[in-house]
GUSEGU-942783 format. One record per residue (C-alpha): residue number from 1; chain; z, y, x. Coordinates in steps of 0.1 Angstrom, whole numbers. Layout:
REM residues N
i=NUM&ch=A&Z=Z&Y=Y&X=X
...
END
This chain:
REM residues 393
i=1&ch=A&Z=23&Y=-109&X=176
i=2&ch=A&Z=18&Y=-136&X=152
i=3&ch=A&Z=55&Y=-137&X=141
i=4&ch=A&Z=42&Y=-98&X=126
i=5&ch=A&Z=13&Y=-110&X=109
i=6&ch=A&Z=33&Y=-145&X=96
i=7&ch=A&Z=64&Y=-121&X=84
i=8&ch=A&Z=38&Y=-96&X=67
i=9&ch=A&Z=25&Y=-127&X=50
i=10&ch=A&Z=55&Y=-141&X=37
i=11&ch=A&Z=75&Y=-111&X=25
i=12&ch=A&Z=40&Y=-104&X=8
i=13&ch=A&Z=41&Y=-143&X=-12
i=14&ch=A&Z=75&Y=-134&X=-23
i=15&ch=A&Z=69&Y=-101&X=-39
i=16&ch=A&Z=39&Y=-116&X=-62
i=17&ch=A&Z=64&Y=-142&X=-83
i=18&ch=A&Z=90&Y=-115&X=-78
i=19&ch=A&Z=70&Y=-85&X=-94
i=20&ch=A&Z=58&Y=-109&X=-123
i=21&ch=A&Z=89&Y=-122&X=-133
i=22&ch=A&Z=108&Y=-90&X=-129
i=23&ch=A&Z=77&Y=-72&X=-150
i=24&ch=A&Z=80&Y=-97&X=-174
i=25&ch=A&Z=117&Y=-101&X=-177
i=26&ch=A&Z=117&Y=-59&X=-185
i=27&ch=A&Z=93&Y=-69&X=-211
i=28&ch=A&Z=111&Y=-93&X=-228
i=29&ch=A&Z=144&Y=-76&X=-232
i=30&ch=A&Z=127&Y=-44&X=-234
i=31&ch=A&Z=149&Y=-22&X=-212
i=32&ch=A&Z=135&Y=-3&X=-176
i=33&ch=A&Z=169&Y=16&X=-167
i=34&ch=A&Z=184&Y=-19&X=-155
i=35&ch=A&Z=157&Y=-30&X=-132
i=36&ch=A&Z=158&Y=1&X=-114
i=37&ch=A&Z=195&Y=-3&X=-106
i=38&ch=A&Z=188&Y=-35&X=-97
i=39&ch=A&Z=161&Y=-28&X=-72
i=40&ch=A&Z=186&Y=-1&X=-57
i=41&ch=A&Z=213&Y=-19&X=-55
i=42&ch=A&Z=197&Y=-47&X=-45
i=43&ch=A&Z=178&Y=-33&X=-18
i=44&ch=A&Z=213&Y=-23&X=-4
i=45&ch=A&Z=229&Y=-53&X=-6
i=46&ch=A&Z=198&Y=-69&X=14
i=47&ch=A&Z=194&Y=-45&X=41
i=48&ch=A&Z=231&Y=-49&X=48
i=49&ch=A&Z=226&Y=-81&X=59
i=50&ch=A&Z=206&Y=-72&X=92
i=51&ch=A&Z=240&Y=-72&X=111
i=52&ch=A&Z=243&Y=-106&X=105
i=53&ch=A&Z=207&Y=-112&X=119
i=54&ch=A&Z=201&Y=-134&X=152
i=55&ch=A&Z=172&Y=-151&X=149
i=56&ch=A&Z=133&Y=-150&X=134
i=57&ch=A&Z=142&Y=-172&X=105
i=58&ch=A&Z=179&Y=-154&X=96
i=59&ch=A&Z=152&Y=-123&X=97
i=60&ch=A&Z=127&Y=-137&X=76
i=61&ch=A&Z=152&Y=-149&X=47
i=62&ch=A&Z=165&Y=-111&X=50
i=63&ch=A&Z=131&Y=-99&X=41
i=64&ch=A&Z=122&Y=-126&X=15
i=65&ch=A&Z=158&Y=-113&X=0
i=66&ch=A&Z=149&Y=-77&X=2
i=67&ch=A&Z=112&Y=-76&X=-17
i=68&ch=A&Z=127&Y=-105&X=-44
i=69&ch=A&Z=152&Y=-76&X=-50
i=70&ch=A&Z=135&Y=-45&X=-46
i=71&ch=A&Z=107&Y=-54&X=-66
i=72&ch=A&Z=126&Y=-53&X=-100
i=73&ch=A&Z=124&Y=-16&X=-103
i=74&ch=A&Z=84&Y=-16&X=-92
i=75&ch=A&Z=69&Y=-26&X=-126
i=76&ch=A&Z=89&Y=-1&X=-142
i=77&ch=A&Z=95&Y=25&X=-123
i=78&ch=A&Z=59&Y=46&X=-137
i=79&ch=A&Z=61&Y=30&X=-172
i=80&ch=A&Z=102&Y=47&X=-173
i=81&ch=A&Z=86&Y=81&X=-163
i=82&ch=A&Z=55&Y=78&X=-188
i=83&ch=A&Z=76&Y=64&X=-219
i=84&ch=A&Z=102&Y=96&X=-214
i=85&ch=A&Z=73&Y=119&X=-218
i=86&ch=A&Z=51&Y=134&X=-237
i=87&ch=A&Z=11&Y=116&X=-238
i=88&ch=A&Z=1&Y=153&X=-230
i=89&ch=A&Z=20&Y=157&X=-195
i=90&ch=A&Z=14&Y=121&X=-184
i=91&ch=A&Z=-10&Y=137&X=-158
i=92&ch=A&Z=12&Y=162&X=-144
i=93&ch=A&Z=44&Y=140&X=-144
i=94&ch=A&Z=21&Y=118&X=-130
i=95&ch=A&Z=12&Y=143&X=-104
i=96&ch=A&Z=46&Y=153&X=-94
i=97&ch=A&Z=61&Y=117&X=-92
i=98&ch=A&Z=36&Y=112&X=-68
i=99&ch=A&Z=42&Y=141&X=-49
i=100&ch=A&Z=80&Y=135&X=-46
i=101&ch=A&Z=71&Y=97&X=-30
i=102&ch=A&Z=45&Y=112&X=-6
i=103&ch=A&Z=73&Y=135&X=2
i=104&ch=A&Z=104&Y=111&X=4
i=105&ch=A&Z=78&Y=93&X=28
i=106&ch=A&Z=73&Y=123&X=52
i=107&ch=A&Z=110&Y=130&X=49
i=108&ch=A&Z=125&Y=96&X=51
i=109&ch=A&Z=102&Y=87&X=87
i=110&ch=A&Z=107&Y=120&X=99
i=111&ch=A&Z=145&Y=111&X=98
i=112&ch=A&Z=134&Y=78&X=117
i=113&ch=A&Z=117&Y=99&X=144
i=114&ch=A&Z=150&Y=122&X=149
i=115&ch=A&Z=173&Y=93&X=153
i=116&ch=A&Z=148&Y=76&X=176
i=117&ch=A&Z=145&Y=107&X=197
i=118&ch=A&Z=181&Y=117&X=200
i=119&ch=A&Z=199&Y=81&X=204
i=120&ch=A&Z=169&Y=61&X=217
i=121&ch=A&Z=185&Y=56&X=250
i=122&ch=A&Z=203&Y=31&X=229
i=123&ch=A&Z=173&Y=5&X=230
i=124&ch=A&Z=172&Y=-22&X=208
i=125&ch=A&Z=201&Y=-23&X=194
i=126&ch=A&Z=195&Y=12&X=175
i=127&ch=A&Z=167&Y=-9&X=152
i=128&ch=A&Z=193&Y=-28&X=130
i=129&ch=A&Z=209&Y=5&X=124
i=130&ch=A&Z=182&Y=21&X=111
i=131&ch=A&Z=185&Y=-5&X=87
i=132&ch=A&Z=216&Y=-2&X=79
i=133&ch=A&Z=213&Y=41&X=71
i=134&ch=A&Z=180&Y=34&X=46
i=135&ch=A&Z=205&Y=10&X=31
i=136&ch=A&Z=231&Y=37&X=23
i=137&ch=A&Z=200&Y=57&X=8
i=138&ch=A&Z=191&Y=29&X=-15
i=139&ch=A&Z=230&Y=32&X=-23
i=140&ch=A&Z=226&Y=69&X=-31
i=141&ch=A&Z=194&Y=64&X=-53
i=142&ch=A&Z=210&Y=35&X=-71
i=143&ch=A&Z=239&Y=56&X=-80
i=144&ch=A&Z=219&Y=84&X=-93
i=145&ch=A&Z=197&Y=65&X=-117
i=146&ch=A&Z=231&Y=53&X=-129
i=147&ch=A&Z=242&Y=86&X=-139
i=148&ch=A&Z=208&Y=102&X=-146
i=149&ch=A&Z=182&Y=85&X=-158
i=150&ch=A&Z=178&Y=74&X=-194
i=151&ch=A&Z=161&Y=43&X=-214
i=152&ch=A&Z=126&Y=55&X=-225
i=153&ch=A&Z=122&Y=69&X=-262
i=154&ch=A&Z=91&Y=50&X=-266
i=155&ch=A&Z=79&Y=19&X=-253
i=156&ch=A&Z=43&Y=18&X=-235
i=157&ch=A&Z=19&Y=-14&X=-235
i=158&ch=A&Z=11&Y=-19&X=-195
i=159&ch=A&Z=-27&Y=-27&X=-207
i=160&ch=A&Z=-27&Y=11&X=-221
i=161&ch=A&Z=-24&Y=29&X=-187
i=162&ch=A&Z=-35&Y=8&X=-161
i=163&ch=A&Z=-60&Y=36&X=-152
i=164&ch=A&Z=-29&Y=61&X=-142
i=165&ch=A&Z=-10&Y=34&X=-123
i=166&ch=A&Z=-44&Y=24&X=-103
i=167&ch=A&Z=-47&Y=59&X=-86
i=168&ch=A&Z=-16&Y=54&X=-71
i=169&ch=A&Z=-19&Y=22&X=-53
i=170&ch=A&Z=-14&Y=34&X=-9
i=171&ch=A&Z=-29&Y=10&X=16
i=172&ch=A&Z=0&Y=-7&X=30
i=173&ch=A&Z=-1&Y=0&X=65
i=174&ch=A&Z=36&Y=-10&X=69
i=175&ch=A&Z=46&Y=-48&X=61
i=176&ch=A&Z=57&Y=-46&X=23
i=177&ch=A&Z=33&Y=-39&X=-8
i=178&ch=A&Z=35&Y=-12&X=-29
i=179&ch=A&Z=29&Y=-13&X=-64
i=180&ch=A&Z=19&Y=-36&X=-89
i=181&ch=A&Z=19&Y=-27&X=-124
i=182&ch=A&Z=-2&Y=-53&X=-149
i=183&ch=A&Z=3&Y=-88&X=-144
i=184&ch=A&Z=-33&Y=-101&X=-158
i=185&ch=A&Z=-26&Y=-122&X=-187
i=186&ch=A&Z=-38&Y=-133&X=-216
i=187&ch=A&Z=-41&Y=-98&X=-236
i=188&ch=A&Z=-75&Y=-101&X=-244
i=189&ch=A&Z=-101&Y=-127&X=-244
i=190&ch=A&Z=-130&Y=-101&X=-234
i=191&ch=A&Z=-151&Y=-116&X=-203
i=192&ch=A&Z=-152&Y=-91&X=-172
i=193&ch=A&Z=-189&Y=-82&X=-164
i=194&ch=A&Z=-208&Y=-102&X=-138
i=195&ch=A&Z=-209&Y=-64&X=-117
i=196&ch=A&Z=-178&Y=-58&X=-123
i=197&ch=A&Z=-164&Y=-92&X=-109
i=198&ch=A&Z=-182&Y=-86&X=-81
i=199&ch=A&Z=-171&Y=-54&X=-75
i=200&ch=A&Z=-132&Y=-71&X=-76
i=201&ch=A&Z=-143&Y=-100&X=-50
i=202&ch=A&Z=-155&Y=-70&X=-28
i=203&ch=A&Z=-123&Y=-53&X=-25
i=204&ch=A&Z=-103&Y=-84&X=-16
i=205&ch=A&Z=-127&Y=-87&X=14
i=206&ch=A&Z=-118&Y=-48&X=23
i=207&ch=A&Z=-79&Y=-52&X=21
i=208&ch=A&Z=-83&Y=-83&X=40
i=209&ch=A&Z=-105&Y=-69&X=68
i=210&ch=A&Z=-82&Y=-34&X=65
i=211&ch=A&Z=-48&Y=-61&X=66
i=212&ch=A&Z=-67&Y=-78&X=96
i=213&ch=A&Z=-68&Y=-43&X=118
i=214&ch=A&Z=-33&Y=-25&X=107
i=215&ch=A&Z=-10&Y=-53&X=111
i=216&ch=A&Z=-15&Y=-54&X=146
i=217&ch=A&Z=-22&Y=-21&X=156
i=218&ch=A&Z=12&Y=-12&X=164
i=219&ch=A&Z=21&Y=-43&X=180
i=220&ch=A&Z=-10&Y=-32&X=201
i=221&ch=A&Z=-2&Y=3&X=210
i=222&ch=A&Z=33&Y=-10&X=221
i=223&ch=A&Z=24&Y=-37&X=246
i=224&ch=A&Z=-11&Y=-24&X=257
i=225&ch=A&Z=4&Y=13&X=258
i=226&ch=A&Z=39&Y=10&X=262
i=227&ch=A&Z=48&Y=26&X=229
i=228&ch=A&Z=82&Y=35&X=222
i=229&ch=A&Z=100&Y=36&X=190
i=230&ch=A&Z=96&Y=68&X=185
i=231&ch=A&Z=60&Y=62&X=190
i=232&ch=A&Z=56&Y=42&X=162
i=233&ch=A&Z=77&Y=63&X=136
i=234&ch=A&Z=53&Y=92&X=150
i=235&ch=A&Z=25&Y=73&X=144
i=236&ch=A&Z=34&Y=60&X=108
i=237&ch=A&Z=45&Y=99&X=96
i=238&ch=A&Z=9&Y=109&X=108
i=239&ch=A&Z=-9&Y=84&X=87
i=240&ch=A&Z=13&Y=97&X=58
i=241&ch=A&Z=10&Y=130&X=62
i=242&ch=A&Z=-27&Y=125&X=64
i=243&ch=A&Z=-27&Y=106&X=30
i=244&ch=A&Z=-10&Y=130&X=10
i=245&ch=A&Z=-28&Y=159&X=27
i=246&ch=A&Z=-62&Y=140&X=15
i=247&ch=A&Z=-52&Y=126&X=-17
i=248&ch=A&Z=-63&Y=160&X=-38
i=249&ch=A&Z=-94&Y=171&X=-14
i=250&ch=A&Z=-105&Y=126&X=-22
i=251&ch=A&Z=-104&Y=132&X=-59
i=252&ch=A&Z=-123&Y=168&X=-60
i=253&ch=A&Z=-155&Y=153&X=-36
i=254&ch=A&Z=-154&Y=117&X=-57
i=255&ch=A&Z=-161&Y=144&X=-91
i=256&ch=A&Z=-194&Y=157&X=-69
i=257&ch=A&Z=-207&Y=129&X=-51
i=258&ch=A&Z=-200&Y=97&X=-70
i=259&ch=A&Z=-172&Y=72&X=-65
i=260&ch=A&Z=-193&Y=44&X=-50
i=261&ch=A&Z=-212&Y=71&X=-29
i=262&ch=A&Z=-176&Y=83&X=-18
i=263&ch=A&Z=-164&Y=44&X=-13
i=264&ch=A&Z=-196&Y=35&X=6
i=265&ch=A&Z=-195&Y=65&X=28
i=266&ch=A&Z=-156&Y=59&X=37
i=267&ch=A&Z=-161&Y=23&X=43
i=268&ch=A&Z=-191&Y=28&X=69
i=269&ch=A&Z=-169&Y=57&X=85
i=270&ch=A&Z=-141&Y=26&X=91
i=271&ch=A&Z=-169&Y=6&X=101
i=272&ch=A&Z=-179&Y=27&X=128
i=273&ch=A&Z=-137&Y=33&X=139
i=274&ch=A&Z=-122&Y=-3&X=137
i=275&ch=A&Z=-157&Y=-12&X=160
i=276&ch=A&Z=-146&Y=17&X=184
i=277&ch=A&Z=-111&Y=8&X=185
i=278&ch=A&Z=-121&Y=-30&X=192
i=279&ch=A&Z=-143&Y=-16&X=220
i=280&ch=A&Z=-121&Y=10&X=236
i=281&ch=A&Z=-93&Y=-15&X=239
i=282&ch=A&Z=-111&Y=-36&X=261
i=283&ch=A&Z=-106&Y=-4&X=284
i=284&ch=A&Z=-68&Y=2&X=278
i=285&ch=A&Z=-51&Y=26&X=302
i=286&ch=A&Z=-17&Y=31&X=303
i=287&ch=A&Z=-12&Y=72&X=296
i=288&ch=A&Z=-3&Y=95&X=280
i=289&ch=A&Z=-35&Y=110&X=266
i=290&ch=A&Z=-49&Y=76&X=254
i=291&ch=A&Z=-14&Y=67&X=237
i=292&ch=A&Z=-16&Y=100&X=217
i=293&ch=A&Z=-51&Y=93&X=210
i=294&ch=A&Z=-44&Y=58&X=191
i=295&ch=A&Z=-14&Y=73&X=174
i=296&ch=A&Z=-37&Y=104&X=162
i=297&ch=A&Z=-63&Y=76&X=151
i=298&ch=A&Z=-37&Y=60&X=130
i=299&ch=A&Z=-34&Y=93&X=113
i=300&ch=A&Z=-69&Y=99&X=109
i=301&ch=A&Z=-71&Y=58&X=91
i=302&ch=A&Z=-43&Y=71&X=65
i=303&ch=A&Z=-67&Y=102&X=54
i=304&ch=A&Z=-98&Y=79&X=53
i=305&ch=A&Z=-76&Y=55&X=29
i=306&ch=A&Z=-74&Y=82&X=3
i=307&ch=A&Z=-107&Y=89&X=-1
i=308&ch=A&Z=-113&Y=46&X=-5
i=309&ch=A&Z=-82&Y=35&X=-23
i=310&ch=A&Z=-97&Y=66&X=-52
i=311&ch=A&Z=-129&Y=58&X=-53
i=312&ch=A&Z=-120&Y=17&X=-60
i=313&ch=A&Z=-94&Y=26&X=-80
i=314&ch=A&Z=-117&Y=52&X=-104
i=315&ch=A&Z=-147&Y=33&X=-106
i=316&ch=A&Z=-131&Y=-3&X=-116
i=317&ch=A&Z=-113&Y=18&X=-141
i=318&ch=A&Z=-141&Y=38&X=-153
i=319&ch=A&Z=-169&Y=9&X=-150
i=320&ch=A&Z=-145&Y=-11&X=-175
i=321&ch=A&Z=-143&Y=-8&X=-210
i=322&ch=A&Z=-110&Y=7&X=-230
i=323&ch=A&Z=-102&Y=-33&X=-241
i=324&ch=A&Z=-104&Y=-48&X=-204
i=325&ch=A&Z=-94&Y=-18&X=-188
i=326&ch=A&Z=-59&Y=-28&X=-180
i=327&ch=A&Z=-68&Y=-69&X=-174
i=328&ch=A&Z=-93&Y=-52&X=-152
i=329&ch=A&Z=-69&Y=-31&X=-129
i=330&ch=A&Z=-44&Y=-61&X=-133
i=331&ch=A&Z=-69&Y=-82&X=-114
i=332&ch=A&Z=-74&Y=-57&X=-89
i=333&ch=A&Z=-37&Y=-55&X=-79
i=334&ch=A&Z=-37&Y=-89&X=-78
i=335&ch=A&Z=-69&Y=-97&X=-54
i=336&ch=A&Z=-55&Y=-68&X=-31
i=337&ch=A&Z=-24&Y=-84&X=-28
i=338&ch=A&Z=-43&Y=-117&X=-19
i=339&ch=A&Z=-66&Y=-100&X=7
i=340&ch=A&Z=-32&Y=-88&X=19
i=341&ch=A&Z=-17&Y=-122&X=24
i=342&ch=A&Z=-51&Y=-134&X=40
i=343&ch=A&Z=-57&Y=-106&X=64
i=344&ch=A&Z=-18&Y=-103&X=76
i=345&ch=A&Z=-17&Y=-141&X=78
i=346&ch=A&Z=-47&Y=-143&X=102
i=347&ch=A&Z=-43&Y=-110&X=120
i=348&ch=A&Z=-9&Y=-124&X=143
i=349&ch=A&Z=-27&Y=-154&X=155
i=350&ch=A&Z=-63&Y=-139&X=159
i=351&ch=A&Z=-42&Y=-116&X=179
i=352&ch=A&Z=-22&Y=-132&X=199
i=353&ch=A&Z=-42&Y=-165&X=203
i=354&ch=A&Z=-79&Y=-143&X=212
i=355&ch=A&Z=-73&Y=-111&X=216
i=356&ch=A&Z=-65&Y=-76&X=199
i=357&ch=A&Z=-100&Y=-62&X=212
i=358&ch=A&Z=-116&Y=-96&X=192
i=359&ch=A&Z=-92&Y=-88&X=158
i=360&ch=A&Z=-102&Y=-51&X=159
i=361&ch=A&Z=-138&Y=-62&X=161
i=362&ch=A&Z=-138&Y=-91&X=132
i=363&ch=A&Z=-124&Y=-66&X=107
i=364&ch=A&Z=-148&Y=-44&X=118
i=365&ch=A&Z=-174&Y=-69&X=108
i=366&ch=A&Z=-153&Y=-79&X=75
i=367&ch=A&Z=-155&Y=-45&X=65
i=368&ch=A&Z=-190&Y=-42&X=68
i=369&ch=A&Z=-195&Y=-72&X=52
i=370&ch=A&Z=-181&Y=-59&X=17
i=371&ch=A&Z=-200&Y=-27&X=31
i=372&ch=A&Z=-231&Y=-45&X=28
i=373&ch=A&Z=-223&Y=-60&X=-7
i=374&ch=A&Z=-215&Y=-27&X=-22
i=375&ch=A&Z=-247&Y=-12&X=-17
i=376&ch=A&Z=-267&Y=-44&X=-24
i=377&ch=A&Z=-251&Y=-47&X=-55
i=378&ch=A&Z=-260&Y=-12&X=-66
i=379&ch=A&Z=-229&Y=-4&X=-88
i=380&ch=A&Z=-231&Y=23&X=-113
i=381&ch=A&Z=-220&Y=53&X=-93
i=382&ch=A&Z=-192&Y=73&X=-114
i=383&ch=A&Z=-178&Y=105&X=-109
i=384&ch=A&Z=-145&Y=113&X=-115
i=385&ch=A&Z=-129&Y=135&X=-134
i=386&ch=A&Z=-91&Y=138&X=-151
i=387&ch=A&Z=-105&Y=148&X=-184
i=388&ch=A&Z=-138&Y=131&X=-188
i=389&ch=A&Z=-161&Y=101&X=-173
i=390&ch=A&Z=-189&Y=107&X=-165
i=391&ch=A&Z=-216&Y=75&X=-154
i=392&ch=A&Z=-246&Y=79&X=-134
i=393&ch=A&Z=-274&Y=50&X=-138
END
């Protein structure tokens, strides 16, 4: 278990250089198309190399290879959309790329589950394989952008739409991150608020104690339950299913109810799970009916996420002004992806060298904690809205 959490770590450290450079590299030479060939192919090349895997540390240097790759095409991937469109769509391009990746998602570990159904009598040695066929679809992607996509007609600051890109950050309940998009710098010499910077600490300490339940989770389901492969792919296609199902119901009841409201009612609802969880698994049985039950959990976590990632995302964005807006959300990718590191670091040896039921339970009380500093704090609760912001003292 703690060779999960210390691989989640480590592919994590090597995306952050990796994302910056790549980000600023596009920058500098002022081209996007590249980078996402790049990525691609990249990805491809990388994945391949899991037949030549023996050992943890061959494994590890496969991973570190893959996300120093595949990163190049994640600071650009949005900004190529945005600048080959008109300001007027960005929301419904914005809409539909989002869309198409929840989908791809679905799609992509639905595939997973089919394989794992029909040639799981294979054991083992079907994993590296599965490898091996998302590598030929990284091979497929990369030659499409060759042929289709173009170099953007206009070129977008990163600082201007930090707002869109936040919105679409997903809890990483698998092992890699998933986006980040500004690189805080020094654009501006504006000071964040004291509330504000607050607000930033306080989501580290919720991706840390979220990091701190999900990395081991599976690991948990498969030795405590006797999870299969198949189990697991199920259990991941749930939890993205339930995200995408929730992303549009999260932003409609954020407009009514206020986006800290909405962030301090979905935190407490965690609360209340990762503390059951922690509690139940001190009375593990193996069957059927309880393994169904954690992977319908896992689900259930995934549409939870929706409602929390949104209601960060829009009032950091919203609580900023227009000139710190993007070195806010910059800051916010950033202390994410160093609760990330902290919570998947910790989470393998808690684990392993306690107990699941005692890691379950500490980010239960790590959630509450930024729970409890949320609603001390008293943010200004803000609802959102696509067209306007509204602020309620």
């Amino acid at each position: 278990m703690e060779y999960v959490g210390l691989v989640s770590a480590i592919s994590s450290m090597a995306s952050v250089p990796a994302l910056i450079i790549w980000g600023n590299l596009s920058d500098k030479i002022k081209r996007r198309k590249i980078f996402i060939v790049i990525g691609f192919m990249g990805s491809f090349l990388s994945l391949l190399l899991v037949l030549f895997v023996h050992d943890m540390p061959s494994y590890i240097s496969m991973l570190i290879m893959f996300q120093v790759l595949a990163m190049a095409s994640v600071p650009v991937s949005t900004l190529l959309i945005l600048e080959n469109s008109e300001q007027s769509t960005w929301s419904k391009v914005m809409g539909k790329f989002n869309s198409y990746s929840a989908i791809g998602t679905v799609i992509g570990l639905g595939i997973g589950v089919l394989i794992l159904t029909f040639f799981g009598g294979i054991g083992d040695m079907l994993i590296p394989y599965l490898y091996v066929i998302a590598a030929w679809f990284y091979l497929i992607a990369g030659i499409i952008s060759i042929m289709v996509l173009k170099e953007p007609k206009n070129e977008i600051k990163r600082e201007r739409i930090g707002y869109l890109f936040a919105i679409h950050i997903i809890e990483r309940v698998r092992y890699f991150p998933t986006h980040l998009v500004h690189i805080p710098g020094k654009e501006n010499k504006i000071r964040i608020p004291g509330h504000l910077k607050i607000y930033l600490i306080t989501t580290l300490i919720l991706m840390m104690g979220f990091q701190l339940f999900f990395i081991p989770y599976p690991v948990f389901v498969i030795k405590k339950m006797n999870a299969s492969e198949n189990d697991i792919y199920i259990m991941y296609l749930l939890n993205s299913l339930f995200s995408a199902a929730t992303f549009i119901p999260a932003g409609k009841y954020i407009n009514y109810i206020g986006s800290n409201r909405m962030l301090s009612i979905s935190t407490a609802i965690r609360v209340i799970l990762f503390l059951s969880m922690g509690v139940l698994s001190f009375f593990v049985f193996d069957t059927v009916g309880y393994l169904l039950f954690f992977i319908l959990m896992y689900g259930v976590f995934g549409g939870i996420w929706s409602f929390i990632g949104i209601s960060e995302v829009t009032s950091i964005s919203n609580m900023a002004t227009t000139a710190i807006r993007g070195k806010v959300i910059g800051y916010y990718n950033s202390l994410n992806g160093v609760g990330q590191i902290i919570g998947a670091g910790l989470s393998g040896f808690i684990a392993y060298d306690i107990s699941y039921s005692f890691d379950f339970i500490l980010s239960a009380i790590i959630v509450l904690t930024g729970l409890m500093i949320i609603i001390y704090s008293k943010p200004p609760d803000i609802k959102y809205s696509r067209k306007t912001i509204n602020v309620q003292s």
